[in-house]
C-alpha positions in Angstrom: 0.0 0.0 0.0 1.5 3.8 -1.2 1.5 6.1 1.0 1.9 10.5 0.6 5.1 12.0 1.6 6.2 15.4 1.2 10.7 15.3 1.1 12.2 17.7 3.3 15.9 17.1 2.1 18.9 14.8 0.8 20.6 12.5 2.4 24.2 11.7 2.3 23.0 8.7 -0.4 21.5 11.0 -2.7 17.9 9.7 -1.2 15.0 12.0 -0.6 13.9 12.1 3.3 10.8 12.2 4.4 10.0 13.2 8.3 7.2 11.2 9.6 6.8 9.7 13.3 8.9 7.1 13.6 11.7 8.9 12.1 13.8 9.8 8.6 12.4 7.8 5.6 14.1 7.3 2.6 12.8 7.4 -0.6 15.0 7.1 -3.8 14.7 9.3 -7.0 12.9 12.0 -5.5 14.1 15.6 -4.5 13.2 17.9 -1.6 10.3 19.8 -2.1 8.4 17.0 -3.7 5.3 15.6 -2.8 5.4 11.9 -4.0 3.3 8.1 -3.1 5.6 5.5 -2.1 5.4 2.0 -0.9 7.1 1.8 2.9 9.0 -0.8 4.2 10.8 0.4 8.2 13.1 3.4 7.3 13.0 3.0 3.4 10.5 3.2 0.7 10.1 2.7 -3.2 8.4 5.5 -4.9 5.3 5.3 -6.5 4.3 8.3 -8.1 5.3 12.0 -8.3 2.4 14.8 -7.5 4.2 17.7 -7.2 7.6 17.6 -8.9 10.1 20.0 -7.9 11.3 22.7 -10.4 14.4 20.9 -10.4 13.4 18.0 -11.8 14.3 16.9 -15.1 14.6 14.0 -18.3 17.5 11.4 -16.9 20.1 11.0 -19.5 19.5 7.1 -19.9 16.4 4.5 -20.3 17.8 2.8 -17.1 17.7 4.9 -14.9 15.9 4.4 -11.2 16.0 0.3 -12.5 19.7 -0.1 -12.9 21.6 0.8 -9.4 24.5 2.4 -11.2 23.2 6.0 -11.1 21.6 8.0 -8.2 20.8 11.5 -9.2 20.1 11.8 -12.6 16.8 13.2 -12.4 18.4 16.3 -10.0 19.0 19.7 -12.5 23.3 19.6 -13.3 23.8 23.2 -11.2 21.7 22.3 -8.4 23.1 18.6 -8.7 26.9 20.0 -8.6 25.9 22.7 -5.5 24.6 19.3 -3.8 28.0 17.2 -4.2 29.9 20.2 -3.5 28.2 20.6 0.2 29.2 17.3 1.2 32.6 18.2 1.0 31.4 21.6 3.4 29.1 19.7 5.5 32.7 17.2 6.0 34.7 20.1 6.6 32.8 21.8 8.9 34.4 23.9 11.9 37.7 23.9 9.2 39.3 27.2 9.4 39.1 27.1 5.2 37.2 27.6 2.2 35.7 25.1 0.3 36.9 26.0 -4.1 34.2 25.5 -6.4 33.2 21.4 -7.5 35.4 20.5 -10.7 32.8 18.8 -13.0 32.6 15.3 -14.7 31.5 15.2 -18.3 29.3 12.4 -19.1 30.7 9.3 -21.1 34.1 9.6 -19.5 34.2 7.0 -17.3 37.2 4.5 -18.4 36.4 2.2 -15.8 33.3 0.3 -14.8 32.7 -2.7 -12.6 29.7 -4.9 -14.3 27.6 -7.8 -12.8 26.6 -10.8 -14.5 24.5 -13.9 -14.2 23.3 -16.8 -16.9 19.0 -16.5 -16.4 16.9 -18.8 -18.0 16.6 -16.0 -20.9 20.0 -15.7 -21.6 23.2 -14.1 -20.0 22.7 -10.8 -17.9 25.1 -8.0 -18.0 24.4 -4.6 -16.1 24.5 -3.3 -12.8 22.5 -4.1 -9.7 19.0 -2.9 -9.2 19.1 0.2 -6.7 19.7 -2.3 -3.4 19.0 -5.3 -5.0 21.4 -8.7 -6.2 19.0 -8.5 -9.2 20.8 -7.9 -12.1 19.5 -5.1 -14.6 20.6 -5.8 -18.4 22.0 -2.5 -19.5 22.5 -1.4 -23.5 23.4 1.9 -22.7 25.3 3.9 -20.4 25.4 7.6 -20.0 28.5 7.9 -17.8 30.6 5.5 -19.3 33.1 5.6 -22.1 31.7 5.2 -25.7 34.2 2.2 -25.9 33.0 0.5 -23.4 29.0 1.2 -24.5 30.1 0.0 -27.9 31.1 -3.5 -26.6 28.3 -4.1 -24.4 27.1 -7.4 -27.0 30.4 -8.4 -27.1 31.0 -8.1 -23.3 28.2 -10.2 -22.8 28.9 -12.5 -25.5 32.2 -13.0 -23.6 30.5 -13.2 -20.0 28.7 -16.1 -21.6 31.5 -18.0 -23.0 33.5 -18.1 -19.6 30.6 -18.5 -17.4 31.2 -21.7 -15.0 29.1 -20.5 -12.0 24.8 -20.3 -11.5 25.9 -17.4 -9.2 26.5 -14.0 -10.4 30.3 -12.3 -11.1 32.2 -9.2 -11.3 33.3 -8.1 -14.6 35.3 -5.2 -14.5 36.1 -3.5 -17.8 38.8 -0.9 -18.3 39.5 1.2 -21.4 43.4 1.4 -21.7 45.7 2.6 -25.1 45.9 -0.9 -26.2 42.2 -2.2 -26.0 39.6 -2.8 -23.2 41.0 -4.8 -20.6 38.9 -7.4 -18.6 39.0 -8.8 -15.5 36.3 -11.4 -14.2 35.9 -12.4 -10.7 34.0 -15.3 -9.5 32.9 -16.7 -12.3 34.1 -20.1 -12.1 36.8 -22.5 -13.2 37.4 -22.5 -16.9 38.0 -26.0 -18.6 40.8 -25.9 -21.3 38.4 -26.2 -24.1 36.0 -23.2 -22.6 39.7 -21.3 -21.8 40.3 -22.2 -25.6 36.9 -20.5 -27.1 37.1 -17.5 -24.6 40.6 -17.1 -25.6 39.5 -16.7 -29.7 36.4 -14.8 -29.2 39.0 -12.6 -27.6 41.5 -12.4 -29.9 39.3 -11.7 -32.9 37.2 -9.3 -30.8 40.4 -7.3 -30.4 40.3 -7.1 -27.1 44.1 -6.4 -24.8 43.3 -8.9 -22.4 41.4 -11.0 -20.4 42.1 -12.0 -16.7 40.1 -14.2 -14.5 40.2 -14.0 -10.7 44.0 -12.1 -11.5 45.3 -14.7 -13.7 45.8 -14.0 -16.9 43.8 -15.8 -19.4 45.2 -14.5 -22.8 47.0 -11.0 -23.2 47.5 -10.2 -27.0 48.7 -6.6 -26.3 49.5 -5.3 -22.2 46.7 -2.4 -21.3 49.1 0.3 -21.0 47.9 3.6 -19.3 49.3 7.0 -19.9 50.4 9.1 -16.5 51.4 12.2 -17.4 54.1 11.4 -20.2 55.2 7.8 -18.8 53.4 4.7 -20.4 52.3 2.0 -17.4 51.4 -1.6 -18.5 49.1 -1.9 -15.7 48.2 -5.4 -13.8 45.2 -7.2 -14.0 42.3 -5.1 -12.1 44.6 -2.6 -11.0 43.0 1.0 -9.1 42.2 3.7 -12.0 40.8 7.2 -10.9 37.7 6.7 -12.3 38.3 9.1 -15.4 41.5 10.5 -17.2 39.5 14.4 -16.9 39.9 13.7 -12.9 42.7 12.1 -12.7 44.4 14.9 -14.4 43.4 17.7 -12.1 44.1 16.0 -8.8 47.9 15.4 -10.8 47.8 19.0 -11.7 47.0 20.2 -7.9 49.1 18.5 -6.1 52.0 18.9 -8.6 51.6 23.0 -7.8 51.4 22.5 -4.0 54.5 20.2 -4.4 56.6 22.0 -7.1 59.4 23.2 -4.8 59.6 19.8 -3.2 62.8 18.1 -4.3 62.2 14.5 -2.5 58.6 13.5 -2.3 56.6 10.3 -0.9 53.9 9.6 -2.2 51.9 6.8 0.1 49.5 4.2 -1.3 51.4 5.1 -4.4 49.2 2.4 -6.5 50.7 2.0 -10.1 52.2 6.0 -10.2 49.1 8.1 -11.8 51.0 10.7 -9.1 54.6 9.2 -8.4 55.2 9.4 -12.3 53.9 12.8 -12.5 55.8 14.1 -10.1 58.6 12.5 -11.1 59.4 15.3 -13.5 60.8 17.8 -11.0 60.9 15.8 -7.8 63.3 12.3 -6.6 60.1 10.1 -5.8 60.0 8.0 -2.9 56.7 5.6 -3.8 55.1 3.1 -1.4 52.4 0.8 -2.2 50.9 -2.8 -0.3 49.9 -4.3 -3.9 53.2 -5.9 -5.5 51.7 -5.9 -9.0 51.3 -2.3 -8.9 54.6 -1.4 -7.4 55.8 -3.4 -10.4 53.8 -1.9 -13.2 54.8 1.3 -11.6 58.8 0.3 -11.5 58.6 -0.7 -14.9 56.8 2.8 -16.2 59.7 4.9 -14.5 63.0 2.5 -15.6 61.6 2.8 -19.3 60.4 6.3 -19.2 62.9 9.1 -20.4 63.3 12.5 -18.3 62.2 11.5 -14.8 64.2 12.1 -11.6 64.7 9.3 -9.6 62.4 7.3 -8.8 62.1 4.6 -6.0 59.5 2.3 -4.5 59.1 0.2 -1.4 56.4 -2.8 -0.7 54.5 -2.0 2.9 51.2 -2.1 4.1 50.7 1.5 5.3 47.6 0.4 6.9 49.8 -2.1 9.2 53.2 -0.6 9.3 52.7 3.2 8.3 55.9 5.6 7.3 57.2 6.5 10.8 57.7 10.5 11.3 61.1 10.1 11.5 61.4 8.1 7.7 59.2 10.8 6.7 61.5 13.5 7.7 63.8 12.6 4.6 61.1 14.6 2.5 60.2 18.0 1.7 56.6 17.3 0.0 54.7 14.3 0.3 50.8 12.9 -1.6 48.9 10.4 0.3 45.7 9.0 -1.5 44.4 6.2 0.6 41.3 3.8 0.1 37.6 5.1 1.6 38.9 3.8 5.0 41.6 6.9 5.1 44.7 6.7 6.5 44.0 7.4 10.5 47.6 5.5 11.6 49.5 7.3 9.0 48.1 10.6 9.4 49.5 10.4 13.1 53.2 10.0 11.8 52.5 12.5 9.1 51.3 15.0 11.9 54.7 14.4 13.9 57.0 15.3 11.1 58.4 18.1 9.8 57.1 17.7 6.2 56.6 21.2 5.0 54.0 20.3 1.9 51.3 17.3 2.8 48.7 16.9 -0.4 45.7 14.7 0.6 43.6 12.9 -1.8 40.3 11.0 -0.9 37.2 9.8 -2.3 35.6 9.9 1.4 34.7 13.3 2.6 34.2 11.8 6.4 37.4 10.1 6.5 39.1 12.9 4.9 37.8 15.4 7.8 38.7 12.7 10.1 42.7 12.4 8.8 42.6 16.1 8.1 41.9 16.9 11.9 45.0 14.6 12.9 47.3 17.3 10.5 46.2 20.1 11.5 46.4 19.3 15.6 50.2 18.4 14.6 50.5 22.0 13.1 49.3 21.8 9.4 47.7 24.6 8.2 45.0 23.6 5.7 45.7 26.3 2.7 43.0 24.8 0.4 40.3 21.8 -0.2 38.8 21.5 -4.1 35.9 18.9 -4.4 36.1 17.0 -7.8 33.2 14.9 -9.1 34.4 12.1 -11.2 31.8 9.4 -10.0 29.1 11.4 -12.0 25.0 11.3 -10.7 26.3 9.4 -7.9 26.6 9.9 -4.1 30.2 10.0 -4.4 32.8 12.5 -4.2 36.6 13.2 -4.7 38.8 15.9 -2.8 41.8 17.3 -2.5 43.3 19.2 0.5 46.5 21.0 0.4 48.5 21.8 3.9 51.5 23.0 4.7 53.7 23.3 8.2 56.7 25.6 8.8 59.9 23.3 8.9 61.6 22.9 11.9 65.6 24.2 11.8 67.8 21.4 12.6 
């Protein structure tokens, strides 16, 4: 049974909330201001119907939307969608002496990477994303934020999620635009027999793809994905960390390269396969550290083939278990840390303790990033500036980088 709800405001999801009596309740796809019928079940609720839509309402970009999970905000108006992701990064930040710059945007079809689900139904293979909060999988033949590479190999993709399916469960299949060709990487989909490895390994080769990997091992790879950072070619591993588009990726490079520019040594922690280390590289002696080994290779390799680079060295550690000590970190004039959405709590305590005059933080967590920024600035950073950047377009989530900086001590 629908019930009438009137939306008050979003949440941190991208949700509309309704206040009724027994609390907050969420509905998804609507915007505040709206007065909308939706079905309830305890603090959530599928809409129904729109009565009153809000002025900023408008078309979403692609057929799937409010079926396939991958989106969240489509339907919110691009300024007032932008002003939205923006004041998460304010709300975060809140009670920092510092102002928040304006959100850099994301184009649509830039994405390089997406992660896809997949699952053999009666009626043939699935390939999409998950319904919003849902295992169902929702067949997708378009995609409004992705790459047109990627869009333009959806058949194929499938074709290919059908040939190495071995499982009745559903799997990851995470597709990457690189220089060479779309790189794949399945998880979970099963063992492969030799002749099924045979057939998937043709269909690849004539489709053209660079390679196909399954649960990290390599399958067949008739050209190495190589990724451009900055000037420096990296063949990277198999499901190795992108920024989630080039546009992005290249800004955050471009910011903390200014902060860091008079930096001759630099660190840069959870290095993963140099989209910073490589960049900097070109002014700076680089110091990077990484847990993954594939990375640290893939990185290793871009710098000891690339021409024009200062030096550049790397070191295998888990930063979350054994973080850069204060006093290691005193060997540096500038360092970049740009840790998973978990932040980087431990190392931010030694980072606070040295005397590091230029710290660059990068996170796609807003709450962690408050959370690691406090620990810097109570060991005498002074944050100088914070610029949001959406590259995880119509969706909750958002990227920032803070820039800080602390007097050196005279030794």
């Amino acid at each position: 049974m629908s019930t009438r709800f009137t939306i008050k405001k979003l949440g941190a999801q991208g949700d509309g909330i309704a206040e009724t009596e027994s609390g907050d309740l969420f509905i998804p796809f609507t915007l505040p201001g709206e007065t909308v019928t939706a079905a309830r079940e305890r603090d959530r609720a599928a809409l129904m119907a729109v009565l009153e839509a809000s002025p900023l309402r408008i078309e979403p970009a692609c057929r799937h939307f409010t079926e396939c999970g991958g989106c969240a905000l489509q339907h919110f108006e691009a300024e007032a969608y932008r002003q939205w992701k923006r004041e998460k990064v304010v709300h975060a930040l809140k009670g920092f002496d510092c102002d928040i710059d304006p959100l850099v945007a994301c184009a649509p079809h830039a994405r390089r990477r997406v992660v896809l689900a997949a699952r053999r139904s009666e009626t043939g293979m699935l390939l999409g994303f998950n319904r919003h909060l849902s295992p169902e999988i929702i067949s997708i033949s378009e995609c409004p934020i992705s790459l047109p590479e990627i869009v333009a190999a959806l058949d194929r993709l499938r074709a290919l999620a059908d040939l190495i399916c071995a499982t009745t469960k559903s799997f990851r299949m995470a597709v990457t635009v690189t220089g060479s060709g779309l790189d794949v990487a399945v998880h979970e989909s099963g063992k492969l027999g030799e002749h099924q490895r045979r057939i998937a390994s043709n269909f690849v080769l004539a489709q053209g793809f660079a390679r196909l990997s399954i649960d990290d091992e390599i399958v067949i790879e008739p050209r190495k994905p190589v990724v451009m950072f900055g000037s420096v070619a990296v063949a990277v591993p198999p499901g190795a960390f992108l920024q989630a588009t080039e546009a992005a990726e290249q800004t955050m490079a471009e910011i903390v390269g200014g902060h860091l520019k008079r930096a001759k040594k630099v660190a840069d922690l959870f290095a993963g396969c140099g989209s910073f280390a490589l960049r900097l590289a070109a002014k700076s002696e680089v110091h990077a550290v990484e847990g993954d080994a594939a990375a640290l290779s893939a990185l290793d390799r871009g710098a000891r083939f690339a021409t024009g680079l200062k030096r550049v060295t790397g070191e295998r550690r888990d930063l979350f278990r054994r973080p850069l000590t204060f006093k290691e970190l005193n060997a540096f004039d500038g360092l970049v840390f740009d840790p998973p959405r978990a932040g980087a709590e431990d190392q931010s305590k030694q980072i606070a303790r040295s005397d590091v005059p230029f710290v660059a933080a990068v996170s796609c967590n807003p709450v962690t990033l408050a959370r690691d920024l406090r620990i810097l600035i109570d060991g005498g950073y002074q944050l100088r500036s914070v610029t949001p950047i959406d590259q995880f377009l119509w969706s909750p989530h958002v990227e920032a980088v803070a820039l800080l900086e602390k007097p050196r001590k005279r030794r």
